[in-house]
N, C-alpha and C positions, 0 to 999 in steps of 0.2 A: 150522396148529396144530403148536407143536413137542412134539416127543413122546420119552418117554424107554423102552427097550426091555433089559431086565434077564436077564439068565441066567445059568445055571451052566453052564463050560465048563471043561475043558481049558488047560492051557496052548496046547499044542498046537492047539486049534482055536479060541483067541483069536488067537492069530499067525496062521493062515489066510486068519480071517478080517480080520484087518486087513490083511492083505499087502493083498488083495480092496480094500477101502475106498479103502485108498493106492493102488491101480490107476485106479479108479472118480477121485476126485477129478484125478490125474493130466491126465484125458480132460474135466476139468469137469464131472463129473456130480457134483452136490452134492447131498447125502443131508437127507433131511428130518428124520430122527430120531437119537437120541446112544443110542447102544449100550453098553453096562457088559457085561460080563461076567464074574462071580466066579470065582476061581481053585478056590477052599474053599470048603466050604460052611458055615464060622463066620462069616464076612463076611459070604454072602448071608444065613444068620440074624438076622443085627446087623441089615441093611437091613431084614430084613422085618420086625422087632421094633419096628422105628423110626420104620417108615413113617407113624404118626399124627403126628410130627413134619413132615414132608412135608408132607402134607395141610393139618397147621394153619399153616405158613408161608405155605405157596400159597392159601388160603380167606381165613386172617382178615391176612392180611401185616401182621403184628408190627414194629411202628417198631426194636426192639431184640433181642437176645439175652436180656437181662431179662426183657422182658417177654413174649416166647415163654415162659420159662421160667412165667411166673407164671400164665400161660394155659395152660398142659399141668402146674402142678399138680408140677413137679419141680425137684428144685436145680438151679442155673445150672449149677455145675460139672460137673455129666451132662450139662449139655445142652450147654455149650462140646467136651465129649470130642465128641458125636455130629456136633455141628455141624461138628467138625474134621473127622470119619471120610468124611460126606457130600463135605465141600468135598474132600478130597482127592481122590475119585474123581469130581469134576466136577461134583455134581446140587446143589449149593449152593452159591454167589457167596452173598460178607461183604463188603457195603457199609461203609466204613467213611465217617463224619462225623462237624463236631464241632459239637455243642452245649454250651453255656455250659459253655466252657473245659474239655467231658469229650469223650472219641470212645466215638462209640457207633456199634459193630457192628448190621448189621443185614440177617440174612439174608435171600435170597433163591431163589423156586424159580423158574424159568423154562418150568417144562415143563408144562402144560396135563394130560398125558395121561400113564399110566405102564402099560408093557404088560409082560405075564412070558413069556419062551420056554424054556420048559421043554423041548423037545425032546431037547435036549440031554446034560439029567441024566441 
């Protein structure tokens, strides 16, 4: 089960722990789960704001961008920013296809499971 593992950190104890990772992979040990960790806490608010987009990508998998949109009920163009926001930090892959001579985007979640590590804060 891939799993996704979110926290608020540090700069500082982001670079730690990635030094850590890139040791770890190094040596072949390949990690099960994908790690985020928020520099700010406006970002991780955005995520946690957002996260019923998540949900509804990964539950009802939405052929489009459209039509997530029309199923969460909100303008595209919110949801194209958010969709950006997620993709950039990794937790969304945008399939892109073409159907009758359009491309249609079509997000994806990959991650089963979503865990918070608070410790940190």
């Amino acid at each position: 089960m891939k799993k996704l593992i979110v926290s608020l950190k540090s700069p500082s104890e982001s670079l730690e722990d990635f030094k850590n990772a890139l040791k770890a992979a190094r040596k072949g040990k390949a990690s099960e789960h994908y790690e985020i960790a928020f520099d700010n806490k406006k970002d991780f608010a955005k995520f946690i704001k957002n996260i019923d987009l998540l949900m509804t990508i990964q539950s009802l998998k939405p052929a489009s961008i459209y039509e997530l949109a029309k199923l969460l009920g909100k303008d595209q163009s919110n949801i194209n920013k958010t969709i950006a926001f997620f993709e950039a930090y990794g937790i969304v892959k945008v399939k892109e296809s073409k159907k009758n001579n359009r491309t249609v985007k079509r997000p994806v979640v990959d991650y089963q499971k979503i865990e918070f590590d608070l410790e940190a804060a």
